[in-house]
N, C-alpha and C positions, 0 to 999 in steps of 0.2 A: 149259553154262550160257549161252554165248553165242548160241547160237539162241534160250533162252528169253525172254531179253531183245530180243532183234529181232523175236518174235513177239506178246511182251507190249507192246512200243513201238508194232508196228502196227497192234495190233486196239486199242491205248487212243487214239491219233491219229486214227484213222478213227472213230470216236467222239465224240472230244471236238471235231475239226473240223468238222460236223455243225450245222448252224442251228439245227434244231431242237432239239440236245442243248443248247447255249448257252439259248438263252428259256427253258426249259423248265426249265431252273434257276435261272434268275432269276424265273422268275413263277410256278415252282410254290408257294411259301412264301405268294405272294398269292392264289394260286387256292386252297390250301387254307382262307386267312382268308375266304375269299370264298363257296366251298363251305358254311362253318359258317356264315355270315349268310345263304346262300339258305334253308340248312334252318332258322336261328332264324324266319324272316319265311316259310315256309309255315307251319310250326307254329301262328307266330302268325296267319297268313289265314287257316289251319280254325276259330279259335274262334269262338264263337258269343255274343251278346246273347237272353239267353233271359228274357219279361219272365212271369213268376206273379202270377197274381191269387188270394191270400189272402180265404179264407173265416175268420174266428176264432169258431167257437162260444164258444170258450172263455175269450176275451177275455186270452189271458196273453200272446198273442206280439206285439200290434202295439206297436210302438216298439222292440221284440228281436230281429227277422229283419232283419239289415242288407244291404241291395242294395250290388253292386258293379260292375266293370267288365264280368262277365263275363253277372250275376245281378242281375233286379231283379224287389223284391219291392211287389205294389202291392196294398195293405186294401182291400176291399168290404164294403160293409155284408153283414151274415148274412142279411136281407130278398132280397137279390138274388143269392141261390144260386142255384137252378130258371132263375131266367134269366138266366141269367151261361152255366149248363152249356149251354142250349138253344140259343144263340146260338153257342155257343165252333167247332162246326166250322166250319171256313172262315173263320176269323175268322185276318187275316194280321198284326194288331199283338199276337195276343197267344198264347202259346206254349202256356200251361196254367194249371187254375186248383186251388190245394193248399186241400184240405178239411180243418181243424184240427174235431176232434169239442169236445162240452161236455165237459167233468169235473166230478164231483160227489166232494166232500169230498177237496180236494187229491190224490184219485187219480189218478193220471195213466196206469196200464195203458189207460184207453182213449184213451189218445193213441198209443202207443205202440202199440196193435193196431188203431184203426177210422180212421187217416189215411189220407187217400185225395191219387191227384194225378194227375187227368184231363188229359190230353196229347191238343191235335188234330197234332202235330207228332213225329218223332222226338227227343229228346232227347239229351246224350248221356249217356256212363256218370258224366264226371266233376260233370255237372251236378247228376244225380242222389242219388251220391253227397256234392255241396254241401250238398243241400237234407238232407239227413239229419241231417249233420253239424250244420247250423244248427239246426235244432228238439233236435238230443238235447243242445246246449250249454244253449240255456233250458230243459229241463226238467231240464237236471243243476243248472244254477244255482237253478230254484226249489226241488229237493230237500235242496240244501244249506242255501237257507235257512228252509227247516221244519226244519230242526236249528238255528237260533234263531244262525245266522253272520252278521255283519254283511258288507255289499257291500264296505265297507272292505276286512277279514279275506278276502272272496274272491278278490278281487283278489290280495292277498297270496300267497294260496295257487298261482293260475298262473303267480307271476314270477317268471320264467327267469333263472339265472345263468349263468357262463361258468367254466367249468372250465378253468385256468391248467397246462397239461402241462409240466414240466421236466425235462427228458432229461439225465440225469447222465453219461452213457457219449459225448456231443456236448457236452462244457465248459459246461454247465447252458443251453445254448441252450432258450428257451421255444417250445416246436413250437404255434400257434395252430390253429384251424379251417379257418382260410385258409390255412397253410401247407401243413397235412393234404392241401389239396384239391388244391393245387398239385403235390405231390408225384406224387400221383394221379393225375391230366392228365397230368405229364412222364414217370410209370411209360407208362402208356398208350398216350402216343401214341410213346414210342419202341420200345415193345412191337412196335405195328401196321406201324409203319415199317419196322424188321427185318426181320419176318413176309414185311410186304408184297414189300420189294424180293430177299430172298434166292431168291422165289420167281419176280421177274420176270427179273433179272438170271438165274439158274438155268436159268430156260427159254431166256432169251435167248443161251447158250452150247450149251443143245440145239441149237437150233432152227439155230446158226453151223455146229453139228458135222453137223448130217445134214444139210445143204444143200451143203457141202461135200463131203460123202460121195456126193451125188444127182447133182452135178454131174461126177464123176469129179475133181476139183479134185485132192483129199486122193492121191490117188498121183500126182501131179507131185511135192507137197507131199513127203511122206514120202522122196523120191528125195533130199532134201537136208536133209530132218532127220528125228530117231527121233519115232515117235509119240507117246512119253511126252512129249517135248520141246513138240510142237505141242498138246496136251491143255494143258498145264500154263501154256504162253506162251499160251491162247486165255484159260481162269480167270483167271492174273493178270492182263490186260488189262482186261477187262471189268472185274472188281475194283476196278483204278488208276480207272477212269472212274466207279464209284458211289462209291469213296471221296472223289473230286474235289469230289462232287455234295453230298456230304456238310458236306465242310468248307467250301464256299460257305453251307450253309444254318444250320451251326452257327454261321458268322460272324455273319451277317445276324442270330439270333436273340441272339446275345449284344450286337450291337450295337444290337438292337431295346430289349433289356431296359435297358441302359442309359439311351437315350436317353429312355423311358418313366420312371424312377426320378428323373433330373436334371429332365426338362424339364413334368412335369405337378408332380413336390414344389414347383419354383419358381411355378408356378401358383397350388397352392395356399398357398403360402404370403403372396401377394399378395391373396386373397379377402378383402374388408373381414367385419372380425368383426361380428357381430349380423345380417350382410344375406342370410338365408336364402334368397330368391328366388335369389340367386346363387350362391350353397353348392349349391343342389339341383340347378342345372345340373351342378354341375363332381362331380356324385357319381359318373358314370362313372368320370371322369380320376380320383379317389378309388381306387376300386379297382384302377385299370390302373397306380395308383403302388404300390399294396399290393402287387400279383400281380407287382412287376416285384423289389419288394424279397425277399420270398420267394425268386425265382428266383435273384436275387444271393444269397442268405445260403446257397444250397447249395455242396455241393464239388463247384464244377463242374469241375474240372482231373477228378477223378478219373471222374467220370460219364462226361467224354469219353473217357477211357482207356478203359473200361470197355467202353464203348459202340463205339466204334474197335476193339478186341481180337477182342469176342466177335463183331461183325459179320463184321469179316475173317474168322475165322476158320470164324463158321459158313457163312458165303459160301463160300469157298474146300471146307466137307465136302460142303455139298448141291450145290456145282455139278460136282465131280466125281463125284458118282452121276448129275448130268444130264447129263453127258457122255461117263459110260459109257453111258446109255440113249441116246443121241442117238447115239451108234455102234454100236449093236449092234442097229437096226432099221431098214427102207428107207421109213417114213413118217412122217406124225404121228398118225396112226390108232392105230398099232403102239405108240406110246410112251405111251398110256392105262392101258394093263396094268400097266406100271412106274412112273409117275409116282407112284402112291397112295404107292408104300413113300418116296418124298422128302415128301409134303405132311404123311400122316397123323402123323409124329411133330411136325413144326411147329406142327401144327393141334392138337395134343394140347398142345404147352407154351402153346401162346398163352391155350385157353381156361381151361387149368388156372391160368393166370397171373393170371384177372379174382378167383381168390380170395384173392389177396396183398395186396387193399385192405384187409383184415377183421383179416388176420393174414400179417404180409411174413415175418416170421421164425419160422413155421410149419414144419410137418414136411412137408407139399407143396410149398413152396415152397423149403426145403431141397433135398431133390429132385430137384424139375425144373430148379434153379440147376446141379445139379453134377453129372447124367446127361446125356452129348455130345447129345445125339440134341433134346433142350431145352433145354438149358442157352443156347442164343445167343439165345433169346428170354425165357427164365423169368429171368438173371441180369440184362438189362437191364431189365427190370422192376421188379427190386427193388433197384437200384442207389441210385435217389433217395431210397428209406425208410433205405438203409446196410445195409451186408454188413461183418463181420467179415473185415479183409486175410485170413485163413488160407481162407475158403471162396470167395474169389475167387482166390487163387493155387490151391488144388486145382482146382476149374473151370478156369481154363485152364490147368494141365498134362494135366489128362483129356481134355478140347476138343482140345490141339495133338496129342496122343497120337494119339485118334482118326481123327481129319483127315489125318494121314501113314499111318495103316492105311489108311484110306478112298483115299487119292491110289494107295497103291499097289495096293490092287485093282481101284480103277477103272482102272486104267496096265493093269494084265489084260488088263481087258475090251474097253480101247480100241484096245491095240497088234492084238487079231484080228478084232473087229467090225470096223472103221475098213475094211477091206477086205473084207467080206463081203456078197455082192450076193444078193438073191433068196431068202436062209436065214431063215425066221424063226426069232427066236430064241425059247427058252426057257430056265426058270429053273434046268431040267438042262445046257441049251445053256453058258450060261452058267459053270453052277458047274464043268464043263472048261476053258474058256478061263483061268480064276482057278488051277486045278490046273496048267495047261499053264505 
């Protein structure tokens, strides 16, 4: 034990002493924030000012096709169709021009079959799409009111309410839309987070283990400690240093949510009442004090346990199968063959996981919570929707089960590859060294 600990002490120091491992935790939590605002501000640099020019045979839609940010819709006389179209190519102010046919006795089938919308330009799908939508809402709303409905009454008819959830089995906490979403987001992105890191850390103990094997290092090494020893001190090292990385950024983000909750409420609650021009600035800080209250009202102690447990642990199964592959071949070439049986089950709980927004306490998502092989990514997933204590204590006794099966046939496969020069292996190769 005492070797494991002086090997787990120096692969975590050599680590965490590291410049770049320091920055890189402190500005990754920014670079991520930074990341989602590069991709919100492409998004938003592709859209497009798309202007139509409006032919109305029919005389029903001008004043009804409302232009927007994205969409603008400009009436021409019907006189000046022929040369409106005759002029339109090449024409660089104006994008296309929508041909509304006549109707004769409120029938509207030839609107719906002989509308036409001459494009000198490519459009895109969601524009088109718009313009759909815009003409089939007026000619829904003229059909309603040839059923003798008043504007009033229609109106009525599209206004939206808000559906009040209250969760009896959470001391009647009221679950909102926005919290929904929230949940959602923190299922997600701790999802991808696990995913991501068990798979980089993983490699990155390969990668310790056959470099050291490449360099003949590993039999100096071995001459003063057993192999299992140096396998198991390399895993937990690395571990200590992502869990480090960890609890830096949990910090950061509880003390994020905080300071969001105290210091934009007190904002808003200094906003003079009636003065909308200024309400509408502070709509952002509006939501980022919602999203921070949400974030407070969950059981964060348990999330983290949760989320702390199943990582370690799933960390600790899949990096001892990358360290039995990482011993038991002389290249990185060689470790493509093998690497699939560590991704593909990951890969399989992760994307099975994006169906636990619909339904978290589902028979999939059961599941993939409490089979080792998914479970360190399908259970923190559904952590922030709430798991019943009984399916999270079976989950990890099955998880810790497996994980000490797993350490000990990697310990196998480590103690004879670790010394094997020039053999490629196979998965007959193998299943001797596990027998031996």
């Amino acid at each position: 034990m005492n070797n494991i600990y002086l090997i787990t002490k120096r692969e975590f120091l050599t680590q965490v002493k590291k410049k770049s491992f320091i920055l890189l935790t402190l500005l990754a939590p920014l670079m991520i924030i930074g990341f989602g605002a590069v991709i919100g501000l492409m998004f938003k640099a592709n859209e497009s000012h798309n202007v139509i020019e409006v032919v109305d045979n029919s005389g029903l839609f001008k004043g009804q096709l409302k232009s927007d940010d994205q969409l603008e819709y400009v009436f021409v006389p019907v006189a000046d169709e022929q040369s409106k179209l005759k002029h339109l190519k090449g024409n660089e102010t104006l994008d296309g021009i929508l041909i509304l046919p006549q109707i004769s006795s409120q029938n509207f089938d030839d609107i719906e079959k002989n509308t036409r919308l001459v494009v000198n330009t490519k459009i895109g799908l969601d524009t088109k799409q718009q313009i759909i939508s815009d003409i089939s809402n007026v000619i829904k709303k003229e059909k309603i009111k040839q059923l003798g409905i008043a504007e009033s009454q229609l109106n009525n008819l599209d206004k939206n309410f808000e559906l009040k959830t209250i969760n009896v089995s959470e001391d009647n906490k009221e679950d909102s839309d926005l919290a929904f979403g929230v949940k959602t987001a923190l299922s997600m992105g701790l999802m991808y987070v696990t995913f991501m890191f068990i798979i980089i850390y993983g490699v990155r103990v390969m990668r310790s283990v056959l470099e050291e094997k490449n360099n003949r290092v590993v039999e100096i090494i071995i001459s003063s400690v057993k192999p299992f020893e140096l396998m198991m001190g390399k895993i937990l090292g690395v571990t200590m240093v992502a869990l480090t990385q960890f609890i830096v950024w949990i910090t950061m983000s509880v003390i994020g949510a905080l300071v969001l909750n105290t210091g934009f409420s007190s904002i808003q609650k200094n906003i003079p009442n009636g003065n909308e021009e200024i309400s509408e600035k502070f709509d952002l800080a509006q939501i980022a004090t919602q999203v921070s209250h949400s974030l407070l009202d969950l059981n964060f102690p348990l999330i983290i346990f949760v989320f702390i447990v199943f990582f370690l642990l799933g960390y600790i199964f899949y990096s001892s199968i990358y360290a039995a592959i990482g011993s038991a071949v002389d290249n990185e070439t060689e470790t493509q063959q093998f690497t699939l049986f560590a991704i593909l089950p990951l890969t399989l709980g992760m994307y099975g996981s994006f169906s636990l927004m619909n339904n978290p306490d589902g028979p999939l998502g059961f599941w993939l919570s409490i089979i080792p092989f998914t479970s360190p990514v399908a259970m923190i997933a559904r952590i922030p929707y709430g798991v019943p204590a009984w399916e999270i204590a079976l989950s990890i006794f099955l998880l810790l089960v497996t994980t000490v099966f797993m350490i000990f046939l990697a310990g196998k496969i480590y103690r004879v590859g670790i010394l094997m020069y020039g053999n490629k292996a196979t998965l007959k190769e193998l299943w001797k060294w596990i027998r031996s």
